[in-house]
Residue, then its C-alpha position, 0 to 999 in steps of 0.5 A: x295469863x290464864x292463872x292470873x285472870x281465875x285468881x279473879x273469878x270472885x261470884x263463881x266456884x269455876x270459871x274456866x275449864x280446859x282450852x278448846x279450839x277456837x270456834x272461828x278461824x280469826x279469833x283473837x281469844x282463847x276459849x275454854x270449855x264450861x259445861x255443856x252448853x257454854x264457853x268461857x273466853x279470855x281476849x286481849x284488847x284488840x279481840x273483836x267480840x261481834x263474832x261471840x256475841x249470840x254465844x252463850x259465854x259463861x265468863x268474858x275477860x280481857x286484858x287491857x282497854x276493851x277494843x269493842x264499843x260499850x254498845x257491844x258488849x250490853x248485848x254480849x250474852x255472858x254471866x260474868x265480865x272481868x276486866x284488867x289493865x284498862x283505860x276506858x275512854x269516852x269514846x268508846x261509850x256508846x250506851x245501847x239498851x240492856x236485853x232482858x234475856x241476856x243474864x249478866x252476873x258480876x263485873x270484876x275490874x281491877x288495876x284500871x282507869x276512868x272507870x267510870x267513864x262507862x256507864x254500867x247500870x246497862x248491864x244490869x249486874x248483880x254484883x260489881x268489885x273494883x280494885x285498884x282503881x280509878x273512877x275518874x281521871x286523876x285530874x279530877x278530885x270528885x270520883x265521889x260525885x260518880x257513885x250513881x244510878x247512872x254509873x251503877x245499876x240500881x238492883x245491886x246485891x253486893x257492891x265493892x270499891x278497894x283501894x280505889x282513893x275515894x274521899x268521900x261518899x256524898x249523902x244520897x250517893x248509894x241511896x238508889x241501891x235498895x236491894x244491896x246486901x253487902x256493901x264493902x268500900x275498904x282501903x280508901x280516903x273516907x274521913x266520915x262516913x253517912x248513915x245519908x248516904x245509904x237508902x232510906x229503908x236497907x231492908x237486905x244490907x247484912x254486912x257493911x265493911x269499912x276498914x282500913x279507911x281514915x274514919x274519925x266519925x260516924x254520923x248518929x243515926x248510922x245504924x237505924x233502919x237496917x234491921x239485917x244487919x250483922x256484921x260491921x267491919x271498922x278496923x284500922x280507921x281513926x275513930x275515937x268513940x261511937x254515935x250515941x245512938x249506935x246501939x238500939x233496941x232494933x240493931x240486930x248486930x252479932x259482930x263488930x270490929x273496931x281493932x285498931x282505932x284510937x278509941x278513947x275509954x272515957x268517951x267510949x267504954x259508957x256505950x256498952x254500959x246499957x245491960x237492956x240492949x243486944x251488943x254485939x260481939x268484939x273481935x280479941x283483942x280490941x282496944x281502947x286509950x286511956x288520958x295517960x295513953x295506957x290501953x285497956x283491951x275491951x272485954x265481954x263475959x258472955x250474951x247477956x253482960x256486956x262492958x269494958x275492963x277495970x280500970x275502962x269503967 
């Protein structure tokens, strides 16, 4: 258990250090030493929490559907919450409000269900990753109408859904998080993706991560008004060409990868075409599709001559 649970320690070097006696005599957890002042607790789902809740506890895990009410665990005072193999349920949400004194980090959950039935902006996280799972019941096909202000908090620094089979992420769905730096929604459903769905001003956003979804368009305007940009990953979706407007003389883009969509040369190749703007630089091997299905693999000479391989251009 304990290896498989610090495989997914992702927002600290160490989150677990050598097992301890427990603390209480009818403790269902096992606690292991974190530095001096703090423990780090990993609990089934019948474990009670009330007994550690004014601990200092560096990471709280747990197998299984929390048994403890959502009301408990806000005013649980630990840095970081992984969760696997749950099922939340309505019942269980009983929202009380967030002790500013109390620093919650980042909240991991993967292979879990009715995530969203939880309402986790309380906790006031910094950085939040799910995995593998479901936001809502998988009766519902909204699970997009769920990516909220009252499902997420708003000063977010990184956010991240993989394999989660989300279709679609509606226009003003992440426009709440201001404050987001990297923001990485991979091996999902999209089909088309929003430059609406973000904030107006992403002052912070520096990285964007969209592969392996079905993107087959990119909205114009998807790059304006993120001026920290520098990384965005589009591999492995169904994209044929780029918004006209994708490069401008503001993107600071450095790296892009667009390997592995059926990019069509004759529609894409004229984007790199304009010697006046920064590109950014391609991953080896990026390719496009001729009319005769030929493929040509995009070349780039070096930082100020840009364009795509005879016979592309």
């Amino acid at each position: 258990m304990i290896n498989e649970i610090a495989s997914l320690c992702l927002f600290s070097l160490i989150c677990f250090g050598d097992q301890q006696s427990s603390l209480f005599n009818n403790s269902q957890c096992q606690e292991y030493n974190y530095l001096q002042d703090k423990i780090s607790l990993i609990c089934n789902s019948d474990s009670q929490l009330e007994q550690y809740k004014q601990l200092p506890i560096h990471t709280l895990a747990i197998n299984g559907t929390p048994n403890d009410i959502q009301e408990t665990l806000v005013v649980t005072n630990f840095n970081h919450l992984i969760i696997q193999n749950a099922q939340f349920n309505v019942s269980s949400r009983q929202e009380g409000s967030h002790d500013k004194s109390i620093v919650h980090q980042s909240l991991t959950i993967v292979r879990s269900s009715n995530v969203a039935v939880w309402s986790w902006a309380n906790f006031n996280f910094k950085h939040i990753y799910f995995e593998d799972c479901l936001l809502n019941p998988i009766y519902e096909k909204s699970s997009h109408k769920v990516v909220t202000s009252d499902f997420l908090p708003s000063n977010l620094l990184s956010l991240s859904f993989i394999n989660c089979r989300i279709v679609n992420i509606g226009y003003g769905a992440l426009s709440f998080l201001n404050s987001i730096r990297s923001l990485t929604i991979t091996h999902n459903h999209l089909t088309t993706f929003s430059r609406l769905a973000l904030p107006d001003e992403a002052p912070d956003l520096w990285s964007i991560d969209l592969s392996y979804n079905k993107i087959e368009t990119l909205s114009d305007s998807f790059t304006n008004n993120l001026p920290s940009l520098k990384e965005l990953n589009l591999r492995n979706n169904q994209l044929l060409t780029l918004p006209v407007d994708f490069f401008h003389s503001s993107l600071l883009l450095s790296l892009i990868d667009l390997a592995d969509n059926p990019l069509k040369c004759e529609t894409f190749c004229w984007t790199f075409t304009n010697s006046s703007l920064s590109h950014p630089k391609l991953l080896d091997q990026t390719k496009c599709f001729l009319s005769n299905q030929a493929s040509v693999i995009l070349a780039w000479s070096n930082g100020t001559e840009v364009g795509c391989n005879d016979p592309c251009i």
